[in-house]
N, C-alpha and C positions, 0 to 999 in steps of 0.2 A: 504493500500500500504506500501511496504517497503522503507523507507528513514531514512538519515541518517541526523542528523542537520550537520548544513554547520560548529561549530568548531570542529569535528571529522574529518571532511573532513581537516581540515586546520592543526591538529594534524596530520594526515596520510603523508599530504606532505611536513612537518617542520621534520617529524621523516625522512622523505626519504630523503628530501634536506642535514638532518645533517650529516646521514649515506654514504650519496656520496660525502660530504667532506670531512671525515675521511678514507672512504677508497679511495679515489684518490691518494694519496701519496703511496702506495702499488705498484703503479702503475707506476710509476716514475724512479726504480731504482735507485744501487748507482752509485758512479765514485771513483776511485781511489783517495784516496788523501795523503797527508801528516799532521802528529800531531809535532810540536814543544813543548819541556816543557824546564824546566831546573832541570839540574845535581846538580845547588849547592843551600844550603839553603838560603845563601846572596846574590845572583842574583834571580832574578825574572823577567819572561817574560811579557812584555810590549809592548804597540801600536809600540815602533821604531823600534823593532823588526820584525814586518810586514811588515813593510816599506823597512828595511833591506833586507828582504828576495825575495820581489816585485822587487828590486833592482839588487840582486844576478842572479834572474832568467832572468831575462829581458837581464843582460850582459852577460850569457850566450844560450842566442837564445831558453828556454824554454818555451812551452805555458802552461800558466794556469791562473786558475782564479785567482782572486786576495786575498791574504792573508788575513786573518783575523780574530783581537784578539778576544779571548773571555776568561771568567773568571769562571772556574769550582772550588766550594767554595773558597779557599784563593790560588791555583793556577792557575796563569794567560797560556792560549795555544793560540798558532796559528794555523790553519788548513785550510790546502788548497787545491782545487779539481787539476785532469789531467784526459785531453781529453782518455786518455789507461796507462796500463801498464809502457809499457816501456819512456814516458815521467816521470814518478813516480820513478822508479828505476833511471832515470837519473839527477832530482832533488834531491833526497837523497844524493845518492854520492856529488853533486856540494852544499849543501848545510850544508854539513857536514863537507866539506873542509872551507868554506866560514864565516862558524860561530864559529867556534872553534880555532883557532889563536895556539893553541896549541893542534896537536891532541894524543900526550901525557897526559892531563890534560883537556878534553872537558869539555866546560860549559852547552853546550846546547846538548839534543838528542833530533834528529830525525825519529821517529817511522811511520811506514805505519801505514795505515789508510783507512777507507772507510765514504762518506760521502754521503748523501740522495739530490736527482735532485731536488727535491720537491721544487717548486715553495715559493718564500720570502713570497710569502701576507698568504700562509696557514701557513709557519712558522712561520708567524706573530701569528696565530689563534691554535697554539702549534696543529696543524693535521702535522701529523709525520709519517711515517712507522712502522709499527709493528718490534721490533727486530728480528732478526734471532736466535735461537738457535744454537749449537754445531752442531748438525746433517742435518740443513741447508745450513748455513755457513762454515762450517769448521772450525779446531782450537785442542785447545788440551785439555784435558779432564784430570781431578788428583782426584784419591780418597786417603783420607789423615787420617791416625789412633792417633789420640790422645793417648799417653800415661800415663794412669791415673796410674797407678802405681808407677809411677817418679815422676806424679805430687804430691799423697798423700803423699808419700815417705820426697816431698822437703816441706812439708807442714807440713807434721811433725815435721821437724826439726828445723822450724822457729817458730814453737809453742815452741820446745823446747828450745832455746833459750830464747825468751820472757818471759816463765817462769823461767828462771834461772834471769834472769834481774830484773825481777817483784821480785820474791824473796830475793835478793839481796839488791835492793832500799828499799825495807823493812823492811831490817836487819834480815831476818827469815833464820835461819844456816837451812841449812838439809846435809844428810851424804853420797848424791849420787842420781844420776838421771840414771835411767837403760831403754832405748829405745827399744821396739818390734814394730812388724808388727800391734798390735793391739792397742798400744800406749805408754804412759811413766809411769815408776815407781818410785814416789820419796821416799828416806828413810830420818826416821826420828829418834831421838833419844828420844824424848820425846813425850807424848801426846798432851800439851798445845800448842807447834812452831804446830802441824802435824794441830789441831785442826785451829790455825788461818791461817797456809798456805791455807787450806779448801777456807775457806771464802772468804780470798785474789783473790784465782787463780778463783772459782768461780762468782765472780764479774766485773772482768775482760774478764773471757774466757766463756759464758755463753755457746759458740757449747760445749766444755768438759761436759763429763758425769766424774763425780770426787767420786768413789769409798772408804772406808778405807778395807787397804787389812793388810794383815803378822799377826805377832805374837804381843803378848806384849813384847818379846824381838826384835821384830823387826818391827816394825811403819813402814806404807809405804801408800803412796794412790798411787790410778790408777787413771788416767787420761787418758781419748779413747773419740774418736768422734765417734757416734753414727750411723750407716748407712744410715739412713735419712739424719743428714749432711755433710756424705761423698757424697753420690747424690746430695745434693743442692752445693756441693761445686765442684762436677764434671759436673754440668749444666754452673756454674756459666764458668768457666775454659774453655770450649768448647764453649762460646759466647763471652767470651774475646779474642779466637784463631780468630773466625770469624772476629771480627771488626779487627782485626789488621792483618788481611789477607789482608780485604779488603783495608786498607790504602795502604798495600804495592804492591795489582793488582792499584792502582790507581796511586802510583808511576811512575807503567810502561806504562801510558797511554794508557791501552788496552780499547776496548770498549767493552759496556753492559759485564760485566763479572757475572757470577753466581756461586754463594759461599753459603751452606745451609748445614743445619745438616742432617744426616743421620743415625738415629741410636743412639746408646746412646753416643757413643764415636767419630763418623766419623765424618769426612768434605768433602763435593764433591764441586770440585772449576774446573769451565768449563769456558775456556778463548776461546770465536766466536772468528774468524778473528784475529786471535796471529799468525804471521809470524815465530817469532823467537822463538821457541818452546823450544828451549834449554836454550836460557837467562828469558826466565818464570819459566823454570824446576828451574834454579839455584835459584832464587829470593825467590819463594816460598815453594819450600823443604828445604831451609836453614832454621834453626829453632834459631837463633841465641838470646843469652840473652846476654845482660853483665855486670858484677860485679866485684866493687873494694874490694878489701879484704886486710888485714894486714896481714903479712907473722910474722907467730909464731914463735919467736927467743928463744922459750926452746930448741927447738928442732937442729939440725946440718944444717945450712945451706943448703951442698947438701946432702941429706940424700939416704943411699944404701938399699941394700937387707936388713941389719939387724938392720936399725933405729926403732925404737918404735914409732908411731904416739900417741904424745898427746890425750888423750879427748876433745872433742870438737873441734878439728883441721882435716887436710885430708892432703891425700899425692895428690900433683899433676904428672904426668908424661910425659904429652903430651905437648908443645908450646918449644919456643924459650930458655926461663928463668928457663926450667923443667930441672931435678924434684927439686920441691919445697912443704913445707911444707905453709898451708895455714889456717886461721883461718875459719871455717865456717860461723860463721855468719858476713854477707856482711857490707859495710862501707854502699854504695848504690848501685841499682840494676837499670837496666832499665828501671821501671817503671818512674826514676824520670828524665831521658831523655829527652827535651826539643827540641832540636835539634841537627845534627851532619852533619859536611859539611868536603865532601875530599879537599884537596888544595896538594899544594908540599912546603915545608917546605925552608924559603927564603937562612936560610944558609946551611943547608944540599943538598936541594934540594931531598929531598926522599918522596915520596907521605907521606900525615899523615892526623889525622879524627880529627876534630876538633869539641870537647863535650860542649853543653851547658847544666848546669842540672836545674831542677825548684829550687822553692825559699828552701825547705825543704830540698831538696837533696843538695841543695850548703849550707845551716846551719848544715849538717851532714858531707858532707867533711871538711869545715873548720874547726868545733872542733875536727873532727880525724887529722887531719893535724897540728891543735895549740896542742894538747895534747900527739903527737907522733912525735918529732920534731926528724929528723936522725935517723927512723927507715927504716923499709922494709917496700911499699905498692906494692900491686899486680892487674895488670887488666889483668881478665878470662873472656873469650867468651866460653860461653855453647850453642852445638850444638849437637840436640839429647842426648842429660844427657849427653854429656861428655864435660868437661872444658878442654880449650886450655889455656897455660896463655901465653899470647902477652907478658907483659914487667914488671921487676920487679926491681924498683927505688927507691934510698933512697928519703925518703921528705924535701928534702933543705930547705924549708918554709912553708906560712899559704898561703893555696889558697883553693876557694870555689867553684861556679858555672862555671868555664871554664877552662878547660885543651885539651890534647892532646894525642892522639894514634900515637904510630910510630911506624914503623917496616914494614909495607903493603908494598908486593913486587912492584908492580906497582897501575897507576893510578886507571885500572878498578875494582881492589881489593879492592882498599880505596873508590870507590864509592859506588861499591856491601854492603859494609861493613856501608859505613854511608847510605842509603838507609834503609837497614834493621833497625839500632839503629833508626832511627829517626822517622822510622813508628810503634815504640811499641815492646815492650817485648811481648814474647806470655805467655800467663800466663801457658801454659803447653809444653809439648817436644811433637813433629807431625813429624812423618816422612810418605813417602808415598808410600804405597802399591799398589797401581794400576794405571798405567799411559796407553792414548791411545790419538794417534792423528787423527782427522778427515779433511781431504786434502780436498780446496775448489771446486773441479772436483767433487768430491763425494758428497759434500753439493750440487751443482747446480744439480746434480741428480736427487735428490732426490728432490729437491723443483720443478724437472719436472714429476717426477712421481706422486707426489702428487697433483702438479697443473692437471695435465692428468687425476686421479683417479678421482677428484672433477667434471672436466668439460664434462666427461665421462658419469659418475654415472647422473649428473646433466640432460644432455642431453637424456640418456636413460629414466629418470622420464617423462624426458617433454612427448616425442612419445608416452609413456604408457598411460598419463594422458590425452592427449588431443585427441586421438584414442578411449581411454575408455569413456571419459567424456565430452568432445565434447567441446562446451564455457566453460563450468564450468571447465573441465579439463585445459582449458587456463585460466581462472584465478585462478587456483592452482596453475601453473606455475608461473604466477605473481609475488605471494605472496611469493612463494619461493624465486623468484629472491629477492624481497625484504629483504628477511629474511636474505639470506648471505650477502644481502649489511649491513644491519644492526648490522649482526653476525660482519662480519668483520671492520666494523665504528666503533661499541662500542669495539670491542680488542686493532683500532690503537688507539682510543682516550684514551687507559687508559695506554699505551703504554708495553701490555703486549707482551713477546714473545715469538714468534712463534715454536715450534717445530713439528718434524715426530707428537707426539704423541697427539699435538695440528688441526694440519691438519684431521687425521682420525677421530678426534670429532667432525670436521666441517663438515667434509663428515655424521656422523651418526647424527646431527640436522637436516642437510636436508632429510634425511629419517626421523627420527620423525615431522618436519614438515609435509610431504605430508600427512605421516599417519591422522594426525589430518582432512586435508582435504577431505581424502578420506574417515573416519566417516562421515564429515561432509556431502560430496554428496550422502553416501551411505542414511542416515539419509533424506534425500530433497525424493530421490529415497521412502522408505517407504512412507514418507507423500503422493506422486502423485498416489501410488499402491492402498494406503486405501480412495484411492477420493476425496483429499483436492484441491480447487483451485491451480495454481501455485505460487500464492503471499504467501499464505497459511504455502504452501508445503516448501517456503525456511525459512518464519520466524521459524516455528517449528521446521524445520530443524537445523538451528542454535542452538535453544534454547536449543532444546532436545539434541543435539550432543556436547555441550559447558560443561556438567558435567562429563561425560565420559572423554573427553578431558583433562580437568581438575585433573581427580583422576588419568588417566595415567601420565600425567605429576605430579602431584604432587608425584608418588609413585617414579618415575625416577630421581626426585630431590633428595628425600631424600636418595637413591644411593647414589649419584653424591656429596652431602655434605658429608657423610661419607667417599666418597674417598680422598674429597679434606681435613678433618680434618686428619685422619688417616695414610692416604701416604704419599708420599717421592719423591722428583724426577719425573719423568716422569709422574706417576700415579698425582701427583697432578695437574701438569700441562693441561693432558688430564680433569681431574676432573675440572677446574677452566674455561675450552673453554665449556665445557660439560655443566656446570652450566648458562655459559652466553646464551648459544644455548637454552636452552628450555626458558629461558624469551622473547626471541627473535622470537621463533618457534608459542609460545601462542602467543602474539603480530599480528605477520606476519596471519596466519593461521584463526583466528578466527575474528582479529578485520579487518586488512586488506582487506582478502577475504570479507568479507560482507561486508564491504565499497565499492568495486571494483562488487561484485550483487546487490550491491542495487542501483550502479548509473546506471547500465544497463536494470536493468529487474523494480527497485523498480518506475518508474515514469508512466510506461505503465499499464494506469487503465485496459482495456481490455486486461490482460494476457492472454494467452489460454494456451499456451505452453510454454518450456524452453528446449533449447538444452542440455541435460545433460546425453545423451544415451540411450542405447534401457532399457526400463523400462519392466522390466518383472513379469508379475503375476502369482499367481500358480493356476492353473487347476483347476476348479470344479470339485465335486468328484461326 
């Protein structure tokens, strides 16, 4: 007889119990809500805050749920649901008035939001909803070209510098540094300086490929980075763009956002459920760096058409303080940024950015600042390669880790502005090439069309299966059913999200599930035709049908991990639902189903029969 021991049994309904908790919350839907953060780095959102806001609403005849703090890494939000729409929109307004005391100079922003019905005890047990993707949801979509050109370009030129230093500190004279597209030329006058310059710069600069080139009348080496570690230095560069994308989608309080490489040089950055489409656009196509720089007093002050640019200096043209001649290599650079918070300045009263820099970056301004006492310093804002210079001040004193930007026409400019400093330099220039917004009329569509295709597709299997196959064909349907419970259990639990191209994978697991079933029955079918018993005809059936099974599925995996190492975007994403579908599909299909015949058919010793269709044999000849 066919049976199963009783912990398979108890396996079968701990994996079904766990797979109907995870995907219950799917089920639930969101509500409107609102996100609280805060605008300045020395305020911080807090529990009274909540309070505040339960407060504000209350004394304006608002219904909702009740506010409540939570703490996303080191900043603290409030978020809070509405019964529709337009209570949402009308808590905003009142809540923007209410918190901000100054709507000249806001501390706090308040952002729309969407928040999951999902019952507290599963969100106790982190069962959550699968996120929506851009083509779900709706929202705005940015493809984003990194600049490696600019990048190598500025990278260049801080090697060259560094070795003008290094050489320097030294004492090792040379007779000129000549910079190309494929690297630098130093001249020398002698053998023995050019021979220990060698040594020096190569010990130092281990990326440099260090050449001896020219004449014996004229010593020179080459120094070029290799294209090996132009690539490793353009991986590196496009994964420093990402993380500090990501800082500043995180600033905005958007939710689930997606930010991923594309290519060698891309970034695709897909912000769900972004309202303000346009203050995202601004936030993150601004490619903002900034640098203090000492303004080179060889040269004329304001310098015209026919000034001579020093070596190693630049003309600048563009900002408030332009034109101005500028030292290239930086005092410090954004990297060493700490923090920066907008305020309005107590006795001007003109909005201004207020700089904290780390411990390095404040020991480098103070010695430029002790050592250039009533000279020119300069701060430039690089945006897409090009420098603005903000303000250009003699140095009255020695000051280190905290100063001041002034000039910013209003408040929201000084906020845009420290926002960006204070979420990271990008280590490369991005600008972006391809923008598209998806309206959430269009998302709810489309997660009807697809919800349709699924329960369509699904329902036509069942009539095929249990017409064709009769019980068996009904517990293929089962198993199925199980399989998308399971399919989608194991997606919400790991909290992947969900896209178009996500859904049509789910749709084609459930056709490779039935597949497997339908060997399966076909295979029971052979056993009853060649005259086995019916207890017989299913173990075999299994048995015989489970390697076939197996070699299809395993061939369709190894697909499905090549898409998911390989692809990009969508493609992986399907690849990744695709991947989870066939473990789900084996599962469901082979272990299931035969749990589900063996409690029906496997305890009845006197088998005779098994409804499974018309069994047909072929004709004697």
């Amino acid at each position: 007889m066919n049976r199963y021991p009783l912990w398979k049994y108890i396996l079968i309904v701990f994996a079904v119990m766990l797979g109907a908790l995870y995907t219950a919350p799917n089920l639930f839907g969101d509500s409107p809500a609102l996100q609280i953060t805060s605008l300045k780095e020395t305020i911080k959102v807090d529990p009274t805050i909540a309070d505040q806001v339960n407060q504000l609403l209350k004394n304006g005849a608002i219904k909702a749920g009740d506010a409540r703090y939570e703490v996303n890494g080191t900043q603290g939000t409030v978020r809070l649901k509405f019964a529709n729409s337009d209570d949402q929109f009308a808590a905003k307004s009142l809540l923007e008035k209410g918190l901000n005391a100054d709507a000249n100079d806001p501390t706090y922003n308040v952002s729309f939001n969407q928040l999951p019905n999902t019952p507290e005890w599963m969100q106790a047990l982190h069962a959550l909803p699968m996120a929506r993707g851009l083509d779900l949801q709706g929202g705005a979509h940015f493809l984003m070209q990194v600049d490696t050109a600019a990048y190598l370009k500025k990278r260049q030129t801080s090697q060259e510098s560094s070795v003008k230093s290094l050489l320097h500190e030294q004492s090792i004279h040379y007779a000129g540094i000549d910079v190309s597209a494929t690297g630098m030329v130093i001249k020398f006058r002698d053998e023995e300086t050019r021979l220990k310059a060698k040594d020096y710069i190569s010990s130092k600069f281990p990326e440099l490929t260090l050449l001896m080139t020219g004449t014996p009348n004229d010593l020179s080496l080459t120094a070029s980075t290799s294209p090996q570690k132009q690539k490793e230095a353009i991986d590196e560069a496009v994964v420093q763009n990402i993380v500090t994308l990501s800082k500043r989608i995180n600033e905005l309080g958007l939710k689930e956002p997606v930010i991923q490489r594309e290519g060698i040089d891309r970034i695709v950055v897909e912000l769900p459920g972004v309202v303000d489409t346009a203050r995202a656009e601004k936030i993150i196509g601004r490619t903002a760096t900034l640098e203090m720089r000492l303004v080179d007093e060889s040269a004329p002050r304001i310098p015209d058409a026919n000034t001579v640019v020093p070596q190693g200096s630049e003309l600048f043209t563009s900002g408030r303080d332009a034109p101005v001649i500028l030292y290239k290599e930086p005092i410090v650079t954004g990297d060493s940024i700490t923090s920066a918070d907008a305020r309005q300045d107590t006795q001007s009263g003109q909005p201004t950015v207020s700089i904290s820099l780390n411990h390095e970056g404040g020991d480098k301004m103070r010695e430029t600042t002790r050592t250039h006492l009533h000279k020119l310093m300069s701060i430039v804002l690089f945006e897409k390669g090009k420098g603005e210079v903000l303000s250009v001040a003699t140095i009255q004193g020695e000051f280190g880790s905290q100063f001041q930007i002034t000039g910013e026409k209003s408040m929201e400019s000084a906020n845009d502005l420290a926002l960006l400093l204070r979420a990271g330099a990008l280590a490369a220039p991005m600008e972006i090439i391809a923008k598209s917004t998806v309206g959430p009329q269009l998302g709810a569509e489309n997660i009807k069309k697809g919800f349709d295709s699924t329960l369509y597709g699904f329902a036509a299997i069942a009539v095929f299966m249990i017409l064709y196959y009769m019980v068996f064909g009904f517990f293929s349907v089962l198993a199925l059913a199980i399989n998308l419970l399971l399919l989608v259990g194991l997606l919400s639990g790991m909290q992947a999200t969900l896209t178009l191209p996500g859904m049509a994978a789910i749709a084609l697991a459930l056709g490779m599930a039935i597949d497997a079933n339908v060997l399966i029955n076909e295979r029971i079918r052979e056993e009853l035709r060649a005259g086995n018993t019916p207890q017989a005809a299913i173990a075999n059936g299994f048995d015989r049908a489970w390697a076939t099974i197996l070699d299809s599925n395993i061939t369709t995996l190894i697909v499905g991990l090549a898409l998911l190492a390989f692809g990009s975007g969508a493609i992986r994403g399907f690849a990744f639902v695709h991947c989870m579908g066939i473990g789900t599909s084996i599962f469901s299909a082979v272990f299931v189903s035969r749990g589900v015949v063996n409690l029906w058919y496997g305890r009845k010793k006197k088998l005779t029969s098994v409804k499974i269709g018309q069994i047909w044999k072929p004709k004697e000849a």
